[in-house]
N, C-alpha and C positions, 0 to 999 in steps of 0.2 A: 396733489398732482401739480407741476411744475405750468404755469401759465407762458404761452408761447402769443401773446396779445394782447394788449390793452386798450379798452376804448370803451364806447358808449352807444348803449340801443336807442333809439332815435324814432320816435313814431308822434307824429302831432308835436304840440311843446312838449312833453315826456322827455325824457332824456335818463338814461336808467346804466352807472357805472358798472362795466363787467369786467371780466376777464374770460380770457380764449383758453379753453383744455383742453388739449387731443382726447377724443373719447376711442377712437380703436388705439391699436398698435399691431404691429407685424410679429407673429412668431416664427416666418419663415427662416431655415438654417441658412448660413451665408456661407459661400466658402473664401478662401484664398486662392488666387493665382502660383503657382510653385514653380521652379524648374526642374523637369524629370528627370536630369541627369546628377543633381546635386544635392535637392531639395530647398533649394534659394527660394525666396519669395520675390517675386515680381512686384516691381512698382510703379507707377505714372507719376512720369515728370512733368511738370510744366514747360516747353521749351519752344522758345520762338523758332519760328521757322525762318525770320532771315537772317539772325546773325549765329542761331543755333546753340544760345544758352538759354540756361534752365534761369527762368524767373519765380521769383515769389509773389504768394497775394496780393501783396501791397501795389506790384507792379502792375496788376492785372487791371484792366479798366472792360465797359463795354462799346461794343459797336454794331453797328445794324451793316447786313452786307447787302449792297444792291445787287439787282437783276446783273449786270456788267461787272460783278463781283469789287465794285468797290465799298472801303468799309467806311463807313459814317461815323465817328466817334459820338457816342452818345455818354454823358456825364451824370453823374446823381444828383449835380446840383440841377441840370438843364430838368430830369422828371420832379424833382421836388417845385419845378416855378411852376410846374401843369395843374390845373384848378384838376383837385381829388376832393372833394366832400365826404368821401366814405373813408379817408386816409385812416380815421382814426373812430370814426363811427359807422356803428351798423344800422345802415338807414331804410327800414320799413316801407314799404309801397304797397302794399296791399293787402288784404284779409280774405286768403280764397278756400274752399273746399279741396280736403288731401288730394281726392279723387284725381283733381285736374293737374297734378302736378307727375308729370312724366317717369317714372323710375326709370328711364334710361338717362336722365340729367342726372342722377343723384352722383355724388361723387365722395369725397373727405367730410368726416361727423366730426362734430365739436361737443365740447358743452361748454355751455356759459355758464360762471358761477356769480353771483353778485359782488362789485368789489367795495366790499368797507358796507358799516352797519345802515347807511341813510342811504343803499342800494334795496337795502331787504325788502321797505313797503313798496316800491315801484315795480320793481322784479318779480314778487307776491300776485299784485294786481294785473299784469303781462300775464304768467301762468295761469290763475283763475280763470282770466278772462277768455284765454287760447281753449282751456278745457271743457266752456260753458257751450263755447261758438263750434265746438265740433271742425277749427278751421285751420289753418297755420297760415305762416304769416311767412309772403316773399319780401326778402329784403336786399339791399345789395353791400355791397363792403370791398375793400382794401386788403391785402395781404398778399404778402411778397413781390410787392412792385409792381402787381395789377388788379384792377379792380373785376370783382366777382360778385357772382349770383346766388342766394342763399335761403335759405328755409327754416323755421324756426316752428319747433312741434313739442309738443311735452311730454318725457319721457318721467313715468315717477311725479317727482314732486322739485324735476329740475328742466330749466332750458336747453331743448339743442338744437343745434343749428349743421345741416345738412348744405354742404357746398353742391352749387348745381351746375351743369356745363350750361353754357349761354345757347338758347335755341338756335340758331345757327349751325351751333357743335355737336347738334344730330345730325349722324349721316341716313340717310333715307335708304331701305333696303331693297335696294333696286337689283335684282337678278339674282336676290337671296332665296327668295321661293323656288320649290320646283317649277321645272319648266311646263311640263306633261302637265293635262286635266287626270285627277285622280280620283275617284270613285271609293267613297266606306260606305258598305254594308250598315246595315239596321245591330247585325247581329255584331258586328265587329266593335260600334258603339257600345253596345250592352256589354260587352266585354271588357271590355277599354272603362267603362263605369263598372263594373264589377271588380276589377284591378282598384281601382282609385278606390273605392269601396272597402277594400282591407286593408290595402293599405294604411287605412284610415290618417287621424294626426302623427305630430311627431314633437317630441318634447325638442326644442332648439337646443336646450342647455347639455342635451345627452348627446351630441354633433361633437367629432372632432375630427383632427387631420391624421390619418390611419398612417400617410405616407411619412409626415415630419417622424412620427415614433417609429418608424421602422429604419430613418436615418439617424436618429437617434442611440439604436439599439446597437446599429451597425459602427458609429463612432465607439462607443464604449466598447465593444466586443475588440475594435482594431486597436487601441491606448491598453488594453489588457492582455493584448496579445493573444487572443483565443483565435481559434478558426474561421472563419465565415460563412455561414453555409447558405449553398444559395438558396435563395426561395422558390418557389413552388408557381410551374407557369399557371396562367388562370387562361384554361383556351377557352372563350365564351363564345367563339366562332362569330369575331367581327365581320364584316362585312360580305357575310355571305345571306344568300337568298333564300328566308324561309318561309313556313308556312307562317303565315300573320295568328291565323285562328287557333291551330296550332299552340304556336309562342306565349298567346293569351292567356290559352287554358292555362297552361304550364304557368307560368308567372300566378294565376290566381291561385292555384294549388301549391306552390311553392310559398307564397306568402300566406295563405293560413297557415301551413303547416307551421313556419318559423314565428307565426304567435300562437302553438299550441291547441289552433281549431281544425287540423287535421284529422286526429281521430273521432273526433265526434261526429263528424261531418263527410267522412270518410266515403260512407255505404250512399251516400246524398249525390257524391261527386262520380262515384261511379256510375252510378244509375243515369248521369247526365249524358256518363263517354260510351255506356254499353244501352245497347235496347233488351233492355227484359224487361218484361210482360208475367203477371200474375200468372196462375196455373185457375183455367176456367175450365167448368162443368157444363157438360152438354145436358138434353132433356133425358138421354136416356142413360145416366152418371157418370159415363165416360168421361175422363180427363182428358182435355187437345193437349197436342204438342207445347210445351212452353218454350220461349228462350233460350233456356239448358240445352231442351234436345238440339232444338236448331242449330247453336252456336255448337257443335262438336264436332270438328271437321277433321280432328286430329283422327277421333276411334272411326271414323266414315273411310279419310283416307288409309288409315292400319288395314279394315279389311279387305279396301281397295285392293290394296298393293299385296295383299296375301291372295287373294284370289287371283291375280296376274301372273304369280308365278304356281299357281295348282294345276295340275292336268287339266286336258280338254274335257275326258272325261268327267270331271269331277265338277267341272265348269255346268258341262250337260243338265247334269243332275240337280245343281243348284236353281238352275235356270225353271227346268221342269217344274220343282219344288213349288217356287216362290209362282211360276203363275196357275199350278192346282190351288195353292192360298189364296188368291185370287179370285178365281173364280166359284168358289164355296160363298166369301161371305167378304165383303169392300170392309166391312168391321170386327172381323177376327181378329182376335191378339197375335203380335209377334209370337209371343215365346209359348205357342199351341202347339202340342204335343204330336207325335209324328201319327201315331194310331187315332186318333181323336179328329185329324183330317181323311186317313180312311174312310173312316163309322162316317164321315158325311158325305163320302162320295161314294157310298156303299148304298145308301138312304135314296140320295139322288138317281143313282141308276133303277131300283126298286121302283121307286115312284115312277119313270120313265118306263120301264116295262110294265105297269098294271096298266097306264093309260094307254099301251097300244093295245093290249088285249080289250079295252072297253072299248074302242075302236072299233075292233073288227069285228066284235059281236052283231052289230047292226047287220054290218055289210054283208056276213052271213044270210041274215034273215030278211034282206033287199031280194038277194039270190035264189032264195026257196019260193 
């Protein structure tokens, strides 16, 4: 890898020759400017605005524009007489815990490599030591015409060096929070950890830009001349207002499934969304209603609505029916047979006339 800096780490008398590597780089697609009536390519001139020709680099210098918009010429030689100690070294000030170091500073990675062989035992002794202390090390440095804030952590079995914004260069998130006091549920948490729960890890190196490849595919299919077919909307119903508990469930059930603990788990998760209840035995072996019956509201309303449009008559008789069952036995079966509720209100009336006759036997023999 092509070194874009030369200098030296600087901690105590130490002093340890490196070299600066870009350790990311950009895969984003770039495009060009075109003109849509020709296909020309656009391009940016350089051109003064008072005499309105195009300059070249060499001509280009800097300047600082005041508040009153005048400009200050400012010269390379005038910032090189400015006392920079970090011009050309990377100078160490502290040895603190990662913890405390802000990830919202972090900025441009580097890697230091050691430059030349009598770099190896010092650079060596740097990494062990970074590895031992559980610590990294703030330092400050030079590059590109101003000096920066930096971090030095071991990655492997090499230095790197993590550019940080200057504390100042946090902005403070003042009117970022909602406004409103918001209230979560006990149950909303449980949820919300039961999501993060399946989610479980995620291997970093199996992460990639779904959208660069699908610009990608769309390049190649246009240079080939093929069709382009558009893609497929994704309506995931942004910003509209749903059920939170709802959404959870859904989301936790969507993420087993797509690691395959769907069906196992299936008959678990429904039993979470539905109330059913075993089938229990009374003292005297009767089965109660379970859940099934309860939940059948489809065949309740069927004979609903069949009985709404039967005669009145027939209505009568239904009516009649259901409270002579009634009145026989509060534990009779439904599906009791129609002669078999006679025989018991045949029984009952019987019984009712022997007891008045035992009745009026007395009251006879009051009378004589």
């Amino acid at each position: 890898m092509r070194s874009i800096w030369n200098g030296a780490i600087s901690f105590g008398l130490v002093s340890i020759p490196i070299k600066l590597v870009n350790a990311t780089e950009n895969h984003s697609i770039h495009f060009r400017q075109i003109h849509l009536a020709d296909g020309g390519r656009i391009r940016y001139r350089k051109v003064c605005e008072l005499d309105e020709e195009e300059v070249t680099g060499g001509e280009i210098g800097k300047a600082y524009e005041d508040a009153d918009g005048t400009m200050i010429p400012i010269t390379d030689e005038d910032l090189a007489q400015l006392p920079l100690p970090t011009a050309k070294t990377i100078e160490i000030v502290a040895f603190v815990p990662a913890d405390e170091i802000d990830p919202l500073q972090m900025d441009a990675a580097y890697y230091l490599s050691a430059n030349g062989v009598p770099a190896a035992k010092p650079y060596t002794l740097l990494r062990e030591a970074l590895k031992r202390s559980n610590k990294v090390a703030v330092a400050k440095y030079a590059l590109r015409g101003r000096e920066r804030l930096g971090m030095l952590r071991v990655v492997d079995d090499v230095i790197a060096m993590h550019g940080l914004l200057w504390p100042d260069e946090i902005r403070a998130p003042e009117g970022v929070a909602p406004d409103s006091d918001v209230t979560v549920r006990d149950a909303e948490l449980d949820l919300a950890d039961a999501l993060m729960d399946t989610l479980g890890e995620v291997d970093m190196d199996s992460l990639h830009d779904d959208y660069r490849e699908a610009v990608e595919e769309l390049i190649a299919a246009k240079a080939s001349g093929e069709a382009v077919q558009p893609a497929e909307s994704d309506d995931s119903g942004g910003g509209k207002v749903i059920d939170l508990i709802a959404a959870l469930e859904s989301s936790v059930r969507a993420a087993k499934k797509s690691r395959g603990e769907g069906d196992e788990n299936e008959a678990e998760n429904e039993g979470d969304m539905a109330d059913v209840h075993p089938i229990k035995k009374t003292a005297s072996g009767r089965t109660t209603k379970t859940a099934q019956q309860k939940s059948t509201p489809k065949s309740t309303g069927t004979k609903k609505s069949t009985a709404s449009t039967s005669s009145p008559a027939k209505k009568t008789a239904q009516k009649q029916k259901k409270t002579t069952a009634k009145s026989t036995s509060s534990s009779s079966s439904a599906s009791s047979s129609k002669s078999s509720a006679s025989a018991k209100k045949q029984t009952s009336s019987n019984a009712r006339s022997t007891t008045k006759k035992k009745t009026a036997a007395p009251r006879k023999r009051a009378s004589a």
